[in-house]
DSSP file (Angstrom, degrees, kcal/mol; ACC not computed):
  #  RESIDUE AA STRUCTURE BP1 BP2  ACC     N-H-->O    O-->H-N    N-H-->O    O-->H-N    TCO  KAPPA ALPHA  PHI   PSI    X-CA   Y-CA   Z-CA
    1    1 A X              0   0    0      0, 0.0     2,-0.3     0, 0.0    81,-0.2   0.000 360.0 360.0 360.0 134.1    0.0    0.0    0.0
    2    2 A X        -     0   0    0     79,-1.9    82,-0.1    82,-0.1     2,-0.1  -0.867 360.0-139.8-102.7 141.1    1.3    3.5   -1.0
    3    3 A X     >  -     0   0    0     -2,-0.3     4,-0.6    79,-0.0    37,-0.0  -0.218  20.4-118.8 -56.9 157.3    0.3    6.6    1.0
    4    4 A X  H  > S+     0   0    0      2,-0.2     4,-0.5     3,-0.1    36,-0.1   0.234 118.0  54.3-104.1  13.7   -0.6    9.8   -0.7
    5    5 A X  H  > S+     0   0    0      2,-0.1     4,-1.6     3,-0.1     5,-0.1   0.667 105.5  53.3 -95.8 -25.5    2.2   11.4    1.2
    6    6 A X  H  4 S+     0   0    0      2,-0.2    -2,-0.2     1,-0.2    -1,-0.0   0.887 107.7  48.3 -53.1 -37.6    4.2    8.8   -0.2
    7    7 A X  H >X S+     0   0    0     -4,-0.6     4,-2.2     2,-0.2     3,-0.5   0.788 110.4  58.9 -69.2 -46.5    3.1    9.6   -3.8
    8    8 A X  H >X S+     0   0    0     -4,-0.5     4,-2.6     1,-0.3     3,-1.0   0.969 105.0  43.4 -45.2 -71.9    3.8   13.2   -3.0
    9    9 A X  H 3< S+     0   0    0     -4,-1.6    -1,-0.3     1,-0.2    -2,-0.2   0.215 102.3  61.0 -44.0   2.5    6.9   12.9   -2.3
   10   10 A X  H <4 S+     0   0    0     -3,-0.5    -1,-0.2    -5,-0.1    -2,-0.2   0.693 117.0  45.5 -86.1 -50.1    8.0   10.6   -5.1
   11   11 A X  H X< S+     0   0    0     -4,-2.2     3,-3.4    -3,-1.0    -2,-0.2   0.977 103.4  52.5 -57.1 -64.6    6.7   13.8   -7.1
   12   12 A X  T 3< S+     0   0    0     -4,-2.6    -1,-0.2     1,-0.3    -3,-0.2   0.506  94.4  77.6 -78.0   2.4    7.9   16.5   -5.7
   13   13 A X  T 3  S+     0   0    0     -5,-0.2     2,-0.3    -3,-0.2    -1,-0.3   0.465  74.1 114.7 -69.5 -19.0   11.6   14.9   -6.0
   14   14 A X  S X  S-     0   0    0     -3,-3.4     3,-2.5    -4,-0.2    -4,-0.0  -0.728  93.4 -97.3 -76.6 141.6   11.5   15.8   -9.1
   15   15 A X  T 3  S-     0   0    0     -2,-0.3    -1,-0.1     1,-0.3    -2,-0.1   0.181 109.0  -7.7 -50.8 116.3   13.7   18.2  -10.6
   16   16 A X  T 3  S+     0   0    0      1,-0.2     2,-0.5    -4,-0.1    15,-0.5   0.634  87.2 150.0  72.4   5.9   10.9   21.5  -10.4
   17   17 A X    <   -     0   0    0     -3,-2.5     2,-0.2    -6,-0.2    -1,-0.2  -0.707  23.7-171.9-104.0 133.0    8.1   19.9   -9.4
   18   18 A X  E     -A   29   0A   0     11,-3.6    11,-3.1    -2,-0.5     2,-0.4  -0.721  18.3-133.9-121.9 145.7    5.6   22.0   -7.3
   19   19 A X  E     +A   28   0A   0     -2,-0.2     2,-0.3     9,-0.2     9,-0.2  -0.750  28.5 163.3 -93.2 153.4    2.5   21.3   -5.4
   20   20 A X  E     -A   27   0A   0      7,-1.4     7,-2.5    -2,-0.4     2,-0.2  -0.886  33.2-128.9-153.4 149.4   -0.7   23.6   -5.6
   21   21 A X  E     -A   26   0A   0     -2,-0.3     2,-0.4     5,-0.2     5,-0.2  -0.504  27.3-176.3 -95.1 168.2   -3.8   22.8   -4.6
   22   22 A X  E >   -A   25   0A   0      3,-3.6     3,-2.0     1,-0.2    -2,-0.1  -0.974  58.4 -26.4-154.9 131.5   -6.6   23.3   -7.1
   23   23 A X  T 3  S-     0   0    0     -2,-0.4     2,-0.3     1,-0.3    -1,-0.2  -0.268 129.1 -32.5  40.7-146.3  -10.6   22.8   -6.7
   24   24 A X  T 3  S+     0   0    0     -3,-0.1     2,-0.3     2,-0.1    -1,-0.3  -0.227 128.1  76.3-106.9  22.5  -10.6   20.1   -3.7
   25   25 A X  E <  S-A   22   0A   0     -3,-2.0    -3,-3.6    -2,-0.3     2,-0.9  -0.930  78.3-118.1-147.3 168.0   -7.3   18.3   -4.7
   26   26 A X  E     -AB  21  38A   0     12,-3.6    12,-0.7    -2,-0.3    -5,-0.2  -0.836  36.8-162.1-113.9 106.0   -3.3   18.9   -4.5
   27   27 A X  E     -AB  20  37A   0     -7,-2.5    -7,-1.4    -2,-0.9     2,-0.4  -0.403   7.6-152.8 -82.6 177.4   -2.1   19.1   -7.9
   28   28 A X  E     +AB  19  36A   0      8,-3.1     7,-2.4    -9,-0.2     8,-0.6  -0.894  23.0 159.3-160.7 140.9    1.6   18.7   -9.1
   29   29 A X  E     -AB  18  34A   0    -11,-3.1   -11,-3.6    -2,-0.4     2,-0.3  -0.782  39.9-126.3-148.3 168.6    2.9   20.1  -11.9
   30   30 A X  E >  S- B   0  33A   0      3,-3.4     3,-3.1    -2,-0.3   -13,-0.1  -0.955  96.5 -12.0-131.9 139.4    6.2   21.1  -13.5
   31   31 A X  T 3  S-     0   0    0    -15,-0.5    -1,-0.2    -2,-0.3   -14,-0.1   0.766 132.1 -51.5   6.6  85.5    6.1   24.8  -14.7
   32   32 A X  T 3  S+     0   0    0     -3,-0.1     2,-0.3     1,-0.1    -1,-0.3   0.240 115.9 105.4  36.6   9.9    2.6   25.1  -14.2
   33   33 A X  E <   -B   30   0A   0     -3,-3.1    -3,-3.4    67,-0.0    67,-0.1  -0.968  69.2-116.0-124.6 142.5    1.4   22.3  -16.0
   34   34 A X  E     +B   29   0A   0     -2,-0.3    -5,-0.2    -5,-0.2     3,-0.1  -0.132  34.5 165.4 -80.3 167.7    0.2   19.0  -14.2
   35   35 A X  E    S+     0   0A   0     -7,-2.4    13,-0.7     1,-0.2     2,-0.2   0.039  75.3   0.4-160.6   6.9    1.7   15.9  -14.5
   36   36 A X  E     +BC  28  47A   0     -8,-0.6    -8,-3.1    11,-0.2     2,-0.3  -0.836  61.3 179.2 167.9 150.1   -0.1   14.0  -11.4
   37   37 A X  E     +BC  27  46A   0      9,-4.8     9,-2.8    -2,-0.2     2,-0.3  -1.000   7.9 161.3-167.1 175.0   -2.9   15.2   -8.7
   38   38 A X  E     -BC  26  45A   0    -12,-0.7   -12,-3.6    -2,-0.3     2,-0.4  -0.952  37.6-103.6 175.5 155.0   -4.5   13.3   -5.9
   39   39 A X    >   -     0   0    0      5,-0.6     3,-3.3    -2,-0.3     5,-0.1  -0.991  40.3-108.8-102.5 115.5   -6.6   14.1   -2.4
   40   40 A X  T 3  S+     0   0    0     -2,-0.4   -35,-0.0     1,-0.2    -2,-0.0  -0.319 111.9  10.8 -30.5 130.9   -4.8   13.7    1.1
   41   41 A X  T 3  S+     0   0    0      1,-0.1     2,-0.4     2,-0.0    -1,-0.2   0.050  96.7 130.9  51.2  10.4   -6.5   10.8    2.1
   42   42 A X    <   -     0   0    0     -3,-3.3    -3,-0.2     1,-0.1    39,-0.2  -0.715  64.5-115.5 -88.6 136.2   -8.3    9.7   -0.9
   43   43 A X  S    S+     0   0    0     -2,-0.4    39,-0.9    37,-0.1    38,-0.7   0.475  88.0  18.8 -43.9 -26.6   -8.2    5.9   -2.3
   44   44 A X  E     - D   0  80A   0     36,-0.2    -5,-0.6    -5,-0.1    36,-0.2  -0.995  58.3-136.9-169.7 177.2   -6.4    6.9   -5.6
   45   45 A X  E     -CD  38  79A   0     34,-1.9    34,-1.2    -2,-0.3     2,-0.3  -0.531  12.2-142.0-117.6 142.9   -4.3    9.2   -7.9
   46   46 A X  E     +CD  37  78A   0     -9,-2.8    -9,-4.8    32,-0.2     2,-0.2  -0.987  23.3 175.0-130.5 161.7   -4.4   10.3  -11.2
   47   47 A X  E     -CD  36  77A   0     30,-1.5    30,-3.3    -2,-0.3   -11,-0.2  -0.941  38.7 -93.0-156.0 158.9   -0.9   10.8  -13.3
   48   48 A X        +     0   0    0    -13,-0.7     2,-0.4    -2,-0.2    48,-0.2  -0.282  51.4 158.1 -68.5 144.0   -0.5   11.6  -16.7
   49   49 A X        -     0   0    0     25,-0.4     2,-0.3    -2,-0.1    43,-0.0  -0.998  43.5 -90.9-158.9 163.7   -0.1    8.9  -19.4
   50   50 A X     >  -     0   0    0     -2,-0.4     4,-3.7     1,-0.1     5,-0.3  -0.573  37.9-115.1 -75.3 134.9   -0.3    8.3  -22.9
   51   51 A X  H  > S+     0   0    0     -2,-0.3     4,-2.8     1,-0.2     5,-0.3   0.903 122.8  53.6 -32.3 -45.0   -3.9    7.0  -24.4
   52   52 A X  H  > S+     0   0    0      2,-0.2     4,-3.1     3,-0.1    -1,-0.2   0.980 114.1  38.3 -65.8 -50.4   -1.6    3.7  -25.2
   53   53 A X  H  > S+     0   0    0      1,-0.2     4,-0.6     2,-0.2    -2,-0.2   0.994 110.0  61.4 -37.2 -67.2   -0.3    3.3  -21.5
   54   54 A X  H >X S+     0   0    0     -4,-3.7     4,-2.5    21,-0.4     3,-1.5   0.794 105.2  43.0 -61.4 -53.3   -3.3    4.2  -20.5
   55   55 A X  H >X S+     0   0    0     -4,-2.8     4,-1.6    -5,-0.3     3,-1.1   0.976 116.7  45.9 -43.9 -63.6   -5.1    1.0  -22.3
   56   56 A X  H 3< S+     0   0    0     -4,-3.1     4,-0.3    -5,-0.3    -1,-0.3   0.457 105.8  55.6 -89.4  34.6   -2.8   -1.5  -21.4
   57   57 A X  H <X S+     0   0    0     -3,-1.5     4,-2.3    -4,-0.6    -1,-0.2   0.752 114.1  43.8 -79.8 -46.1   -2.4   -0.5  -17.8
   58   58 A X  H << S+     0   0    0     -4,-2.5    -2,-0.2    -3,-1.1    -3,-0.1   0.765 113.4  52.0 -80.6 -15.5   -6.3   -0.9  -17.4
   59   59 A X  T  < S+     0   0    0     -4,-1.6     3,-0.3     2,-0.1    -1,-0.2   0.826 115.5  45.3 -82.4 -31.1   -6.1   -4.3  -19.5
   60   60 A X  T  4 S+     0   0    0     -5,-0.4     2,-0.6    -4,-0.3    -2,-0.2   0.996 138.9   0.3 -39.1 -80.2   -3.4   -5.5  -17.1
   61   61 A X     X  +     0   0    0     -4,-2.3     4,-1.1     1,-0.1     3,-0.3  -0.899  66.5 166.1-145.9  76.7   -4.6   -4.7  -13.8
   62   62 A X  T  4 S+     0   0    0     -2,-0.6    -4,-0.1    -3,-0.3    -1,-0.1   0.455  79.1  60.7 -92.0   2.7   -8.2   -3.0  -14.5
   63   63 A X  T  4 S+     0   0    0      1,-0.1    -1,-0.2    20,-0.0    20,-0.1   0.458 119.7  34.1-104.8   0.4   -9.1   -3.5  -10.0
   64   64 A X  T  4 S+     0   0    0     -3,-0.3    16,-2.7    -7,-0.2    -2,-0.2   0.850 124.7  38.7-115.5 -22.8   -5.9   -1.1   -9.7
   65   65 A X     <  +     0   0    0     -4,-1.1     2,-0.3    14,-0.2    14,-0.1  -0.469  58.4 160.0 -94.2 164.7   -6.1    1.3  -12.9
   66   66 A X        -     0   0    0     -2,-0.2    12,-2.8    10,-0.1     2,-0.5  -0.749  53.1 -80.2 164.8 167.8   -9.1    2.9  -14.5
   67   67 A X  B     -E   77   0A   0     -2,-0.3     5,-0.2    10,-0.2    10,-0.2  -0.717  52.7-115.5-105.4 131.6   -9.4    5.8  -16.7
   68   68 A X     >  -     0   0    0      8,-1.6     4,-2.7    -2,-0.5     5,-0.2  -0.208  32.3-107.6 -59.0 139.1   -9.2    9.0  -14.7
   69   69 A X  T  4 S+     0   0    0      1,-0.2     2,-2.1     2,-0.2    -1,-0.1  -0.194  97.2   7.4 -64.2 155.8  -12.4   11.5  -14.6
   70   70 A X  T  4 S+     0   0    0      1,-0.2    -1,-0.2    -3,-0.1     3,-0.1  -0.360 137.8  38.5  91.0 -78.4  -12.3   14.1  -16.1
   71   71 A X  T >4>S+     0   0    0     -2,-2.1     3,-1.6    -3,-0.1     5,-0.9   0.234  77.1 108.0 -82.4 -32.7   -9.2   13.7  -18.0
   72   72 A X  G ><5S+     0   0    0     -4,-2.7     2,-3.6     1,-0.3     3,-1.1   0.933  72.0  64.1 -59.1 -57.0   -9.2    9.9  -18.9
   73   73 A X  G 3 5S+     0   0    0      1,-0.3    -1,-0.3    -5,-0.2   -22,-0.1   0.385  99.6  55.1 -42.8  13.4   -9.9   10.6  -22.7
   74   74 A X  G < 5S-     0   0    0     -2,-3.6   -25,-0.4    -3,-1.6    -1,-0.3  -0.225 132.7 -88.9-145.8  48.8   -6.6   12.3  -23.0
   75   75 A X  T < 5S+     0   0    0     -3,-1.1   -21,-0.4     1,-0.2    -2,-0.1   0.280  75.3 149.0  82.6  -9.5   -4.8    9.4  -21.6
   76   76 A X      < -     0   0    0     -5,-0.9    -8,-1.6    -4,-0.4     2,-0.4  -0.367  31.5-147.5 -61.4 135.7   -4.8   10.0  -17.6
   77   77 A X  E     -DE  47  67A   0    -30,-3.3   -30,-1.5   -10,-0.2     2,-0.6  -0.896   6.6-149.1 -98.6 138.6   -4.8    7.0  -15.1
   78   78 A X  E     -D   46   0A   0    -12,-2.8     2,-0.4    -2,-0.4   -32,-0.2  -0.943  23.8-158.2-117.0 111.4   -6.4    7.0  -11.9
   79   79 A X  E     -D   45   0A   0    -34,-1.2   -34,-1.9    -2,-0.6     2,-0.7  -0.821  15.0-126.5 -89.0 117.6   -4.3    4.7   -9.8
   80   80 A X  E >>  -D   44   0A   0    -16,-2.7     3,-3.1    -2,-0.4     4,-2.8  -0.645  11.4-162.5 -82.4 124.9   -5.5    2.9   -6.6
   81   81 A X  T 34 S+     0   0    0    -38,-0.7   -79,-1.9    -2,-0.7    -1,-0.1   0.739  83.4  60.9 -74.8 -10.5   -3.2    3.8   -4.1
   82   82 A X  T 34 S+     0   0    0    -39,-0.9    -1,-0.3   -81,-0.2   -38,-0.1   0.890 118.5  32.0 -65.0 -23.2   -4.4    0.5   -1.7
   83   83 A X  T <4 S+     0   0    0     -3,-3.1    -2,-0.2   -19,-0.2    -1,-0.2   0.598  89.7 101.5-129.4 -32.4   -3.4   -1.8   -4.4
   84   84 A X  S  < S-     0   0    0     -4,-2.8     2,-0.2   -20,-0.2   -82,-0.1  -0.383  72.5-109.7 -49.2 138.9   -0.4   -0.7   -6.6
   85   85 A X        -     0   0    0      1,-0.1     4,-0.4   -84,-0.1    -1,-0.1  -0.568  28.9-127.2 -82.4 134.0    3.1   -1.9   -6.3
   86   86 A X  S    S+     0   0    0      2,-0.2     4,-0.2     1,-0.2    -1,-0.1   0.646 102.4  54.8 -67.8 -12.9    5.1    1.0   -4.9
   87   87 A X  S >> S+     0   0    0      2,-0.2     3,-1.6     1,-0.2     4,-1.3   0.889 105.4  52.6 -87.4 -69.8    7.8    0.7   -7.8
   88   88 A X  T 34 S+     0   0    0      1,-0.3     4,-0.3     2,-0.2    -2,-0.2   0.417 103.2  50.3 -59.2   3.8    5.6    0.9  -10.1
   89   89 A X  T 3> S+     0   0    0     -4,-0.4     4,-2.0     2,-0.2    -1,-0.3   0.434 108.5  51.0 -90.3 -29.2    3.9    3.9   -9.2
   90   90 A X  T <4 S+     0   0    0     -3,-1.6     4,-0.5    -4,-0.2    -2,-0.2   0.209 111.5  54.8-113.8  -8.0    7.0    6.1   -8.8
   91   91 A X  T  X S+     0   0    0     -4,-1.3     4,-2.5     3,-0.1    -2,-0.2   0.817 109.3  45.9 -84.1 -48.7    7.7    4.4  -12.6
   92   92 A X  H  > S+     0   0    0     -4,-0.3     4,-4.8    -5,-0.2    -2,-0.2   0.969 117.9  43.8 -53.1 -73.9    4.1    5.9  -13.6
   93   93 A X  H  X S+     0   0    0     -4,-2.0     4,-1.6     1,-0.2    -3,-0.2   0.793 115.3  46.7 -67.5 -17.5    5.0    9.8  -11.8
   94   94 A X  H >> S+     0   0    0     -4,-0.5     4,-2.7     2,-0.1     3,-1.1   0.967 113.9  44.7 -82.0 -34.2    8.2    9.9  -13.1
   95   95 A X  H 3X S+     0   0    0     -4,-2.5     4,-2.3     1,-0.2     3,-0.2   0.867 118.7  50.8 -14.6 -72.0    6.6    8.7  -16.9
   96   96 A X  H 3X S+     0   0    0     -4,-4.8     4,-0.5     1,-0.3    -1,-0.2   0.861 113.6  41.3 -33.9 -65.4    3.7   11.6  -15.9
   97   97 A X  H XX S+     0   0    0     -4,-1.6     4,-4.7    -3,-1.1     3,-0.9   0.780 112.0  53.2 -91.8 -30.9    6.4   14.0  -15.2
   98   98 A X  H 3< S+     0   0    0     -4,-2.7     3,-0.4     1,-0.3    -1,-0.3   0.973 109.3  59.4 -47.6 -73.8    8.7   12.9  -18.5
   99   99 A X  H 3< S+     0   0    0     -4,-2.3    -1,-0.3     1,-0.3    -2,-0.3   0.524 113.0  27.6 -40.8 -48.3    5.5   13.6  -20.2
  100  100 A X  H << S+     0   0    0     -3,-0.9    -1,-0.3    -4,-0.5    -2,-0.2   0.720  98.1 103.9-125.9 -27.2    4.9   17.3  -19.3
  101  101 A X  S  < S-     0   0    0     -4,-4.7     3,-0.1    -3,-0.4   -71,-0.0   0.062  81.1-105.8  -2.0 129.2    8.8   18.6  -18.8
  102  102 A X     >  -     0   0    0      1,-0.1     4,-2.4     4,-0.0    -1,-0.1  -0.603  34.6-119.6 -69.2 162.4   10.5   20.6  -21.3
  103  103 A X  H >> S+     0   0    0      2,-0.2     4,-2.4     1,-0.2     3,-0.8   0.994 112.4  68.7 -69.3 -58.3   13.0   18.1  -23.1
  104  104 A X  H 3> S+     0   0    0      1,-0.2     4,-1.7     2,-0.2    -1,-0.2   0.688 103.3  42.0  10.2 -88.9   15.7   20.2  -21.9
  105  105 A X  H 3> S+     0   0    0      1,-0.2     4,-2.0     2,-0.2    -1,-0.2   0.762 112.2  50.3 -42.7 -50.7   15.0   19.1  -18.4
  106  106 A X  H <X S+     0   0    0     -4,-2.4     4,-1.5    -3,-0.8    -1,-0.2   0.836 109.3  55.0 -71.1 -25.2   14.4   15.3  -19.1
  107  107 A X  H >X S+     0   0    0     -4,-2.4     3,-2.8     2,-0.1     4,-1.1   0.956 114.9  41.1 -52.1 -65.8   17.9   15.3  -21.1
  108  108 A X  H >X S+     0   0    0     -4,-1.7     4,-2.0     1,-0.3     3,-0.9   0.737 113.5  49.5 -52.7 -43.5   19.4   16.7  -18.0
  109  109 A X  H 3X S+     0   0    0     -4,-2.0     4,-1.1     1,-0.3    -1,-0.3   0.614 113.4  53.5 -46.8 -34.4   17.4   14.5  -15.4
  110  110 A X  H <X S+     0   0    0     -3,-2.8     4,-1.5    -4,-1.5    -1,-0.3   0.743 105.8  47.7 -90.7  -9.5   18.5   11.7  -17.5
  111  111 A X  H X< S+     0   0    0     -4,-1.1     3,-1.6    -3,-0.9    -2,-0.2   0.995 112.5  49.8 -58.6 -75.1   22.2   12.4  -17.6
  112  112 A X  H 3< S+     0   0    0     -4,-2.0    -2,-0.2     1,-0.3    -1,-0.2   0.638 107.3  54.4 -69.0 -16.1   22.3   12.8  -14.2
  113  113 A X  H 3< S+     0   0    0     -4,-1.1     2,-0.5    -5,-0.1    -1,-0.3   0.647  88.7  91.8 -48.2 -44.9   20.4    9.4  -13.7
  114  114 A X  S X< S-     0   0    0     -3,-1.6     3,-1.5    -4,-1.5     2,-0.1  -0.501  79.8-124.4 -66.4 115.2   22.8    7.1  -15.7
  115  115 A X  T 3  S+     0   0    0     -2,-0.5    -1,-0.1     1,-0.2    -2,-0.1  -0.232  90.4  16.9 -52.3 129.7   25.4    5.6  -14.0
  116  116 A X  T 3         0   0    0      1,-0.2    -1,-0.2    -2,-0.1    -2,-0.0   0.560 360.0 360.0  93.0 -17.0   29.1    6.5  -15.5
  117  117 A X    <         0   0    0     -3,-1.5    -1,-0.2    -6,-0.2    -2,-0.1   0.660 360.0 360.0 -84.7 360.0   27.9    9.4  -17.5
């Protein structure tokens, strides 16, 4: 089981990434634009993903993935946080966060990420 302070923090360890809360939820976004958002103390998460993720996450594991409200038609997943493997969730936000970066930022983030470079 993952917390959604756990999930926060997995976010907001990335290079720029800010919380703000927005309507009844805490979004997190990389120079203003979201890339994951979630309620303290609510059952699941949504993070950004491609319409292709997004299928085969829910054909995989549809009692932990679903397509997010709101949002799902443009590829978002709403992850439950009772049931997700904790690696794979922090695989998901940094994906989300790849997703809404400038490339700039994800070259560097990946530089510094490789071992040896």
């Amino acid at each position: 089981m993952v917390t959604f302070e756990e999930f926060r923090a997995i976010a907001l360890a990335l290079p720029e990434a800010a919380q703000e809360p927005t309507w009844d939820i805490e979004t997190l976004r990389i120079r203003g634009r979201i890339f994951a958002m979630g309620a303290p103390g609510g059952r699941s998460v949504s993070v950004k993903a491609s319409p292709e993720d997004q299928a085969e996450l829910l054909a995989a594991e549809p009692e932990v993935f679903s397509s997010a409200p709101y949002v799902g038609r443009h590829g978002w997943v709403s992850v439950r946080l009772d049931l997700v493997d904790p690696a794979e969730l922090r695989d998901l936000v940094v994906e989300a966060w790849r997703r809404t970066a400038p490339k700039r930022m994800v070259r560097e983030f990946d530089v510094r990420a490789t071992p040896g470079r």
